[in-house]
Biotite code that builds the C-alpha atoms (Angstrom):
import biotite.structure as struc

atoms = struc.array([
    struc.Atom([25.371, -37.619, -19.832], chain_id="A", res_id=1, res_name="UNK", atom_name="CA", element="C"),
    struc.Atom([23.514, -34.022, -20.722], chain_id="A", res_id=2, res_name="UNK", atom_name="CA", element="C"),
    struc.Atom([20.684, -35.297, -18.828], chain_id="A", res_id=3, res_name="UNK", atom_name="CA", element="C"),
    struc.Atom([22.717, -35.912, -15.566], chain_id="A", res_id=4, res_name="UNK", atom_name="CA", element="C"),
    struc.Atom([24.577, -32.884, -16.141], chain_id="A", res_id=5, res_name="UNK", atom_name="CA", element="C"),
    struc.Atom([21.522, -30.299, -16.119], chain_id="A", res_id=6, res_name="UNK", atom_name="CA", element="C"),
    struc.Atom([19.664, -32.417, -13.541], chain_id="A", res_id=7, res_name="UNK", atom_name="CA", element="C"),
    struc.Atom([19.382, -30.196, -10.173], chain_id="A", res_id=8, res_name="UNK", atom_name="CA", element="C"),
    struc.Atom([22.934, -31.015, -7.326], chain_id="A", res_id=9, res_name="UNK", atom_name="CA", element="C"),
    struc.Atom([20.590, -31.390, -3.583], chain_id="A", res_id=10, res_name="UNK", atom_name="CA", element="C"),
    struc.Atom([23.755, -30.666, -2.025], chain_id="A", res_id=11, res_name="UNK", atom_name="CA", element="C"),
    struc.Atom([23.477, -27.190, -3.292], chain_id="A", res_id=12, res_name="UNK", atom_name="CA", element="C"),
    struc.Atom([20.053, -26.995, -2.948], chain_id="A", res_id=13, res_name="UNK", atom_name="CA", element="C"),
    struc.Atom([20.421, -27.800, 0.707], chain_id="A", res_id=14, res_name="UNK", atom_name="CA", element="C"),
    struc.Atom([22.988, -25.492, 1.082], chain_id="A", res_id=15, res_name="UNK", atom_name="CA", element="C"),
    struc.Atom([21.216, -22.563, -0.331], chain_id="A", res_id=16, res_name="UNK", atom_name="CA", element="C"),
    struc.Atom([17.992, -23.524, 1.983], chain_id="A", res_id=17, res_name="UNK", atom_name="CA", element="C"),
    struc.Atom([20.491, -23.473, 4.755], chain_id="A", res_id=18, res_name="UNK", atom_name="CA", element="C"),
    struc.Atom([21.081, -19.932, 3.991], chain_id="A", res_id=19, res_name="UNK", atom_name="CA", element="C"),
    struc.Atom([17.715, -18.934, 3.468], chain_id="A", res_id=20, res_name="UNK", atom_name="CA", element="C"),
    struc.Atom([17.101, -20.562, 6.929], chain_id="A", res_id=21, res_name="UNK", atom_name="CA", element="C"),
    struc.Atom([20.143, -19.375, 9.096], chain_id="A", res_id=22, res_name="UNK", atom_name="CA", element="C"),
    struc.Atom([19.573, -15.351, 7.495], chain_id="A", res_id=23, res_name="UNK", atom_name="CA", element="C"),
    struc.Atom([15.788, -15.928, 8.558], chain_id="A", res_id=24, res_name="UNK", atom_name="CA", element="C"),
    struc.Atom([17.153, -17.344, 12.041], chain_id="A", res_id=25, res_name="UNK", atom_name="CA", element="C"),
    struc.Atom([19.126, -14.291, 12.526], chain_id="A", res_id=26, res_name="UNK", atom_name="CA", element="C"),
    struc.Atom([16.555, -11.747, 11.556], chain_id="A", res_id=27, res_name="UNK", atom_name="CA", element="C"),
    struc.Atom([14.097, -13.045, 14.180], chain_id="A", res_id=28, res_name="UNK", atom_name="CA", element="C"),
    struc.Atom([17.045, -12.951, 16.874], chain_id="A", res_id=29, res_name="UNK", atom_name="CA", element="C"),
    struc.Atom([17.166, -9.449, 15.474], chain_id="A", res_id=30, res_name="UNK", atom_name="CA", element="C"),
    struc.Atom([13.639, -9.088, 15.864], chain_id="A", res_id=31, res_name="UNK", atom_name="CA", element="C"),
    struc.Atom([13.650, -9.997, 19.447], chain_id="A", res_id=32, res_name="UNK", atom_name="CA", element="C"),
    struc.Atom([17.008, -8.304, 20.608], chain_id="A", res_id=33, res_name="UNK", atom_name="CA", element="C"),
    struc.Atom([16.946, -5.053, 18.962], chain_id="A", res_id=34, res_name="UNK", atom_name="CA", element="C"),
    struc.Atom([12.695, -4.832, 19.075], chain_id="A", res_id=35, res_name="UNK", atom_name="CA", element="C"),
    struc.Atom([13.400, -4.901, 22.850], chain_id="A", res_id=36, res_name="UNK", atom_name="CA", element="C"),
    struc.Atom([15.580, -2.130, 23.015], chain_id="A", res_id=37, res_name="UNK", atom_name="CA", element="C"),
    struc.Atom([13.943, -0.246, 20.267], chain_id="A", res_id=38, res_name="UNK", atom_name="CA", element="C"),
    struc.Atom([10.502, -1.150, 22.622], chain_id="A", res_id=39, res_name="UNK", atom_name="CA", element="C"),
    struc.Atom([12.892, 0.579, 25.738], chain_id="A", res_id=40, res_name="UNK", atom_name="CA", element="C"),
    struc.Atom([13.715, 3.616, 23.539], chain_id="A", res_id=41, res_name="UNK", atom_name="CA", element="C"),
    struc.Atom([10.523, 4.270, 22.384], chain_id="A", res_id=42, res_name="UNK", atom_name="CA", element="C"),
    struc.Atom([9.256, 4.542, 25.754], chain_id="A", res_id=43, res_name="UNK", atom_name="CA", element="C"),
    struc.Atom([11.566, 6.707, 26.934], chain_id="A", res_id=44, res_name="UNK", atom_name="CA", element="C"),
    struc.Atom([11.600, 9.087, 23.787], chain_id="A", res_id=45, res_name="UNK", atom_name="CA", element="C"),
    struc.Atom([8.062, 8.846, 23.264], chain_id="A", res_id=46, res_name="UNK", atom_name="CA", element="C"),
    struc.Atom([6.648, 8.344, 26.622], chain_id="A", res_id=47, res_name="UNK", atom_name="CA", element="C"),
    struc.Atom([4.640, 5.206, 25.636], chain_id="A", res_id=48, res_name="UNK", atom_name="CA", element="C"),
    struc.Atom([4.885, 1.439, 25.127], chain_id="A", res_id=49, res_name="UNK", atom_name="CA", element="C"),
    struc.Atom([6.187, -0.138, 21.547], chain_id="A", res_id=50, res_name="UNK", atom_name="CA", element="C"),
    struc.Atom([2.633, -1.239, 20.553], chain_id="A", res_id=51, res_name="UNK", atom_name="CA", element="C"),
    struc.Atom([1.554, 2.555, 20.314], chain_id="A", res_id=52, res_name="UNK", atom_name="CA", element="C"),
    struc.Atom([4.095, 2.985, 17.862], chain_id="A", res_id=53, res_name="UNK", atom_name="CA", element="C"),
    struc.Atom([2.489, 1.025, 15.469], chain_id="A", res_id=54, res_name="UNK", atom_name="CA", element="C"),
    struc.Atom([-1.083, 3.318, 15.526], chain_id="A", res_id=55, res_name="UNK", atom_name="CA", element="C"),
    struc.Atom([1.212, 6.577, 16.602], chain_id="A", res_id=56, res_name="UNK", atom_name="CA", element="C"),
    struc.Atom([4.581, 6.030, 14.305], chain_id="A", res_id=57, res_name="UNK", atom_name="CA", element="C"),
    struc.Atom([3.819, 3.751, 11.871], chain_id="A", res_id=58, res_name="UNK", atom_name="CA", element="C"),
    struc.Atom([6.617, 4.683, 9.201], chain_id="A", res_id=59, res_name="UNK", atom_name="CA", element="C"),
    struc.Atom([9.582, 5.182, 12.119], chain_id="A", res_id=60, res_name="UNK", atom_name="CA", element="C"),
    struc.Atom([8.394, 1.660, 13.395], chain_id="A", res_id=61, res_name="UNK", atom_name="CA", element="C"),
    struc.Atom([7.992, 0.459, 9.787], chain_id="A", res_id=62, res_name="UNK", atom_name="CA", element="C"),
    struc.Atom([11.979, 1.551, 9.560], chain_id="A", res_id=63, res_name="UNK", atom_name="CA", element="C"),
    struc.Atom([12.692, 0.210, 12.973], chain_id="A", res_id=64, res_name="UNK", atom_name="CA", element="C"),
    struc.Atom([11.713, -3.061, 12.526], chain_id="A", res_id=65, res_name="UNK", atom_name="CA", element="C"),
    struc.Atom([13.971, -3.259, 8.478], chain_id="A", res_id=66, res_name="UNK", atom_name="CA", element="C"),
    struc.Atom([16.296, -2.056, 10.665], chain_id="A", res_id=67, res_name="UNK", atom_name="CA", element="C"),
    struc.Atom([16.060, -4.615, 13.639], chain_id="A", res_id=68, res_name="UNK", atom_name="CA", element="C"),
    struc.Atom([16.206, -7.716, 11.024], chain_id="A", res_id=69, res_name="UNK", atom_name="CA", element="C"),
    struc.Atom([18.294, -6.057, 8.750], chain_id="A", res_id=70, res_name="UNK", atom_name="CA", element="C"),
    struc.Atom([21.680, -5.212, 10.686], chain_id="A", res_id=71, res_name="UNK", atom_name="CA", element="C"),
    struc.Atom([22.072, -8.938, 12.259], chain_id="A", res_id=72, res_name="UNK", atom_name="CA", element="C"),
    struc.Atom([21.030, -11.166, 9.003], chain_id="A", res_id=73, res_name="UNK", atom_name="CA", element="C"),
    struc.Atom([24.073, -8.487, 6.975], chain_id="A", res_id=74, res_name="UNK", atom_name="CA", element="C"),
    struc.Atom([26.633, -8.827, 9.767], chain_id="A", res_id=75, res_name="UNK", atom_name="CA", element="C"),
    struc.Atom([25.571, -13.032, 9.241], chain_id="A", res_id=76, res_name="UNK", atom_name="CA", element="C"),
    struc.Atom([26.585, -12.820, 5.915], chain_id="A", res_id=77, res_name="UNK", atom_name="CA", element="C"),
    struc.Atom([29.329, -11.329, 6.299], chain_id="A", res_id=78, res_name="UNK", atom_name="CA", element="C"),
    struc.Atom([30.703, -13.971, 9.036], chain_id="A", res_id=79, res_name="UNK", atom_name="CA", element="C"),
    struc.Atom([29.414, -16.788, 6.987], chain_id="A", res_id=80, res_name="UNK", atom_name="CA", element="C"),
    struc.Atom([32.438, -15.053, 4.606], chain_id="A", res_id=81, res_name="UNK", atom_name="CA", element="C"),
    struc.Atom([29.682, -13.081, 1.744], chain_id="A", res_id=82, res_name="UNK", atom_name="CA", element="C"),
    struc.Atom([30.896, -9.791, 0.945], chain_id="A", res_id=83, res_name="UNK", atom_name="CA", element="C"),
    struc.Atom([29.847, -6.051, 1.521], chain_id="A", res_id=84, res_name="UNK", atom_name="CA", element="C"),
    struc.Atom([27.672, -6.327, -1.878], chain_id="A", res_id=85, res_name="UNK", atom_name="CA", element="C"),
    struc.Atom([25.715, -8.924, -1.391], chain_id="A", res_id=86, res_name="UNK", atom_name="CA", element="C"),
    struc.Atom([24.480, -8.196, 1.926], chain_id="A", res_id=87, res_name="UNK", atom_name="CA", element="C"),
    struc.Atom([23.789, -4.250, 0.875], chain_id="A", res_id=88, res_name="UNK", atom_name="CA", element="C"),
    struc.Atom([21.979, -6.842, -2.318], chain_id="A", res_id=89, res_name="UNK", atom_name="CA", element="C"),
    struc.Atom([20.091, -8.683, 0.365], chain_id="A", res_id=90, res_name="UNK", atom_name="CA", element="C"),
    struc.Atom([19.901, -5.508, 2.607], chain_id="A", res_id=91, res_name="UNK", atom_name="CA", element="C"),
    struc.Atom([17.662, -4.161, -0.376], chain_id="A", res_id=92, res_name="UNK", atom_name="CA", element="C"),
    struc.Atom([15.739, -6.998, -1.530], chain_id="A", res_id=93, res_name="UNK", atom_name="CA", element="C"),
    struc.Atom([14.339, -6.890, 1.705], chain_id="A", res_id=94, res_name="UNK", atom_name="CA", element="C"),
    struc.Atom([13.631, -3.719, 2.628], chain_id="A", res_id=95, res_name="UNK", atom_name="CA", element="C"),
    struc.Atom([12.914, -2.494, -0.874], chain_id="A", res_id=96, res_name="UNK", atom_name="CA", element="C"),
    struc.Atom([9.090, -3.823, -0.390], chain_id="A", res_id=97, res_name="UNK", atom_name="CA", element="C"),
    struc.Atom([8.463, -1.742, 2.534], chain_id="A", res_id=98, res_name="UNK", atom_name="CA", element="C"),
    struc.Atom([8.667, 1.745, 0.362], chain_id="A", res_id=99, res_name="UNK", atom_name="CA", element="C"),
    struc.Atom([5.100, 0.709, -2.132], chain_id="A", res_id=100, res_name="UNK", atom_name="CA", element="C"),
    struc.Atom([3.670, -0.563, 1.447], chain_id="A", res_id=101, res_name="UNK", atom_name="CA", element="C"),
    struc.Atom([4.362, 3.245, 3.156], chain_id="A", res_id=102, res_name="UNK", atom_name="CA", element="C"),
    struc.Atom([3.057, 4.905, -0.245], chain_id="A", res_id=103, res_name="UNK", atom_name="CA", element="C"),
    struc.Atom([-0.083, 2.978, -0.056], chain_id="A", res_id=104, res_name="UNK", atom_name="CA", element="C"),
    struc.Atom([0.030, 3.650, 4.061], chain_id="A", res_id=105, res_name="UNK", atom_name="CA", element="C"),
    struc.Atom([0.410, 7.592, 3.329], chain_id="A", res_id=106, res_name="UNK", atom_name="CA", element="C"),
    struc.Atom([-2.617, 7.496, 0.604], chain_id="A", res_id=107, res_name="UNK", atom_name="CA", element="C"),
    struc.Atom([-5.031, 5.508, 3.203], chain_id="A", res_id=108, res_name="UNK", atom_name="CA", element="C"),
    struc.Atom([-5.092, 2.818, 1.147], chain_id="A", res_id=109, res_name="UNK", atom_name="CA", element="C"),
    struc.Atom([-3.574, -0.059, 3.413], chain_id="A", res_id=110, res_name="UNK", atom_name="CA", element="C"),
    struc.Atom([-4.267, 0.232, 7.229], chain_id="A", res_id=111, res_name="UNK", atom_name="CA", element="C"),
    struc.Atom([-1.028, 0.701, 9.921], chain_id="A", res_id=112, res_name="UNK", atom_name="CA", element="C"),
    struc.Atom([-1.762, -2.820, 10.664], chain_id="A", res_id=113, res_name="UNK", atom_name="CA", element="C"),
    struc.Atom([-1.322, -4.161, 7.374], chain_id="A", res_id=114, res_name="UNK", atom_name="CA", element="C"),
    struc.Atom([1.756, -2.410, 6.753], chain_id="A", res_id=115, res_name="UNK", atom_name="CA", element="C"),
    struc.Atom([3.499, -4.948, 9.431], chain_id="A", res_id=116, res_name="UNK", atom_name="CA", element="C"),
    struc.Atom([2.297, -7.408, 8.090], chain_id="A", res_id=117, res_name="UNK", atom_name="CA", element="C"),
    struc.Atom([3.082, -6.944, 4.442], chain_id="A", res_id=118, res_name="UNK", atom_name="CA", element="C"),
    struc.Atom([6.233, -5.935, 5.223], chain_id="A", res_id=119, res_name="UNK", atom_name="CA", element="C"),
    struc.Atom([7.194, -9.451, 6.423], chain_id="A", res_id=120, res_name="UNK", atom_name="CA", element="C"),
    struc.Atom([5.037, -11.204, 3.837], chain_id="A", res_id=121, res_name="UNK", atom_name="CA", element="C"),
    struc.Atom([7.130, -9.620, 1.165], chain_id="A", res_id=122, res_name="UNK", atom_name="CA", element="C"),
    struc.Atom([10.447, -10.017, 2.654], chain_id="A", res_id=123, res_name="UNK", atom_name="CA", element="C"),
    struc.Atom([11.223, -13.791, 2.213], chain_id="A", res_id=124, res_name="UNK", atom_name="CA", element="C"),
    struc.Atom([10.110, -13.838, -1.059], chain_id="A", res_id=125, res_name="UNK", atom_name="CA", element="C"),
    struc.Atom([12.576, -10.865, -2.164], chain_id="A", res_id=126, res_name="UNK", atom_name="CA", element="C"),
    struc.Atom([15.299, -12.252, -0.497], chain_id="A", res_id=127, res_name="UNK", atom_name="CA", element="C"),
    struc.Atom([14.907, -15.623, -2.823], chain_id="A", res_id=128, res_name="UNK", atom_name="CA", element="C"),
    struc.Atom([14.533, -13.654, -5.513], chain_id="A", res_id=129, res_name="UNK", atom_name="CA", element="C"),
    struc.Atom([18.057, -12.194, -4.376], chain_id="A", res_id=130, res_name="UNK", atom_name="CA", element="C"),
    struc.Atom([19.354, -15.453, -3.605], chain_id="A", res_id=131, res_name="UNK", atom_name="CA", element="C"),
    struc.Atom([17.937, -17.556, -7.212], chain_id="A", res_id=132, res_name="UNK", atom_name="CA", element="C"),
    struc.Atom([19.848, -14.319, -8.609], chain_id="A", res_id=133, res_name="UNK", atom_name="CA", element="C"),
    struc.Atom([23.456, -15.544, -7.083], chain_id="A", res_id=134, res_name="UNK", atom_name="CA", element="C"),
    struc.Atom([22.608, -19.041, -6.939], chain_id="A", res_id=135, res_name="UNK", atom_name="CA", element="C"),
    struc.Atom([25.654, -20.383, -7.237], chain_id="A", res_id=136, res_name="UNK", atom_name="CA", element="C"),
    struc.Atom([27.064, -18.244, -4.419], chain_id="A", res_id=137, res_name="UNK", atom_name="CA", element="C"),
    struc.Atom([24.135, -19.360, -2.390], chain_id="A", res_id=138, res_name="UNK", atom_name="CA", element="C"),
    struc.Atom([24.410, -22.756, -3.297], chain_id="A", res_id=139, res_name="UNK", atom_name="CA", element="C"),
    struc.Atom([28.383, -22.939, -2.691], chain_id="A", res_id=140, res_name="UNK", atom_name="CA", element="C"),
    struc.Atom([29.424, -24.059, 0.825], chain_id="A", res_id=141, res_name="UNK", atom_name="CA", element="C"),
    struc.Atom([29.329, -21.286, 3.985], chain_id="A", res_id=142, res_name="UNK", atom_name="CA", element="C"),
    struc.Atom([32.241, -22.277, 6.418], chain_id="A", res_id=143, res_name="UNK", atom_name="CA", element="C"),
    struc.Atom([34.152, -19.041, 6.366], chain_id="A", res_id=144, res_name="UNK", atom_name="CA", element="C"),
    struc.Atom([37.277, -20.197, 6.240], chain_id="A", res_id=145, res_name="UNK", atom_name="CA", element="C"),
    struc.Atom([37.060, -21.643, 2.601], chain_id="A", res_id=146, res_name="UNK", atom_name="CA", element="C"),
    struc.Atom([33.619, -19.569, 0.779], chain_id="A", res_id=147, res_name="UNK", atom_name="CA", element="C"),
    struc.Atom([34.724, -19.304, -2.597], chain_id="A", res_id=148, res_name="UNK", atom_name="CA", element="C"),
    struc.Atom([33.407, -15.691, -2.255], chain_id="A", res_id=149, res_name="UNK", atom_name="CA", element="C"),
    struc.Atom([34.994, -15.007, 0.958], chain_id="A", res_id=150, res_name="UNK", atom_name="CA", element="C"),
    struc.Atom([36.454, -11.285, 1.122], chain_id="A", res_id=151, res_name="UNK", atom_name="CA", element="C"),
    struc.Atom([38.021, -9.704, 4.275], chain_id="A", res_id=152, res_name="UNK", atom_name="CA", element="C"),
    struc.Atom([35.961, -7.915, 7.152], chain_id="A", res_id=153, res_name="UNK", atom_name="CA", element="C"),
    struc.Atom([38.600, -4.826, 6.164], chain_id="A", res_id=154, res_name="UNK", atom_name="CA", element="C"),
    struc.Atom([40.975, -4.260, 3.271], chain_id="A", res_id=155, res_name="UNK", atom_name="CA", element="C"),
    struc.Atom([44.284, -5.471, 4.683], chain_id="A", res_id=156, res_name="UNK", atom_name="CA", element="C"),
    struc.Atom([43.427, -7.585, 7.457], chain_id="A", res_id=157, res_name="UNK", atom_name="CA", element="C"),
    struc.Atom([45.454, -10.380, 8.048], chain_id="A", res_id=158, res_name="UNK", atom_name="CA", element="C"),
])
């Protein structure tokens, strides 16, 4: 009976690579949505196409693209019923890579193009991290309506 009850449940397993999936879903939406109208404002502000951002702007692109993946996969989390926390949690585990990448950027020790890169190399792995940390909230079921961890969007919402 110990055996069977430390052995691994799929069904959570599957559920928490369902997560991992539908956040990483969202963040390329993100990618796409947002990096086109980020691509539209940098031309206007800056008089020239996204692409020179990366040689020209590296650290405001850098920040744009966090930004692009991280406001969708949050406001995800937050439909899929996960509270404030633990989308500012995942909010930092995956933007929290990006700051050694800049340092090393800033020192000449990485080139602008491997800052990109890096940036989403490291992402997905912090955000299991983050997830293996609240594995049971990652593992429990994500219909809204009945998350064991479900909070309101604001306090006294009906």
């Amino acid at each position: 009976a110990r055996a069977s009850a430390e052995a691994p449940d799929p069904t959570k397993a599957r559920r928490f690579l369902r997560h991992l999936l539908e956040m990483i879903v969202v963040m390329m939406l993100g990618m796409c949505v947002l990096g086109a109208a980020w691509g539209a404002f940098h031309e206007v502000v800056f008089g020239s196409a996204f692409a020179d951002a990366w040689r020209d702007y590296v650290v405001l692109a850098a920040f744009a693209m966090a930004f692009n993946m991280t406001v969708p996969m949050v406001l995800w989390m937050r439909y899929r019923g996960h509270s404030w926390e633990r989308g500012g949690e995942m909010a930092a585990a995956m933007n929290l890579p990006l700051l050694p990448l800049l340092a090393l950027y800033a020192l000449d020790l990485i080139p602008a193009q491997a800052v990109l890169g890096l940036q989403m190399l490291l992402m997905i792995p912090a955000m299991v991290l983050a997830m293996l940390y609240r594995k049971e909230e990652y593992g429990a079921p994500h219909q809204r309506a009945w998350h064991p961890y479900r909070r309101r969007w604001f306090a006294g919402a009906h």
